[in-house]
C-alpha angles and dihedrals in degrees: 000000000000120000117265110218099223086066104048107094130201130232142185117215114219130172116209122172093351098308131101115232123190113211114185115233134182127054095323095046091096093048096046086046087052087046098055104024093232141092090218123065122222140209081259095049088038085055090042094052106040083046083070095043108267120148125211126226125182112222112240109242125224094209098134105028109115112191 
C-alpha cells in the first residue's frame, strides 16, 4: 500500500519537564487538536490514528541554522 498524502501528518517533538510531547502541525494539525481534545498527541491517539491510515512525520527544525 503506498502512502496517500492526505493521510501522513506532521508533528513537532518537544520535551518539556522531562517528558516528550508530540504536538501535530500542518493542515491537519486543527482537526487532529478538535478530535482529541488536546494539543498534544499521545501513544493512544498515535495507534488510533495509524489504525485508519494515517502516517507520522516529524517536521525538520531549523534550531541551529543561522542565515
Amino acid at each position: 500500500m503506498t502512502d496517500a498524502p492526505n493521510l501522513v501528518l506532521t508533528y513537532r517533538r518537544k520535551s518539556v519537564y522531562g517528558q516528550t510531547l508530540y504536538y501535530p502541525t500542518g493542515v491537519k494539525a486543527a482537526a487532529v487538536q478538535r478530535l482529541t481534545g488536546r494539543k498534544t498527541l499521545t501513544d493512544s491517539d498515535v495507534q488510533a490514528l495509524k489504525e485508519l491510515g494515517f502516517v507520522f512525520t516529524e517536521e525538520r527544525s531549523s534550531e541551529g541554522i543561522s542565515i
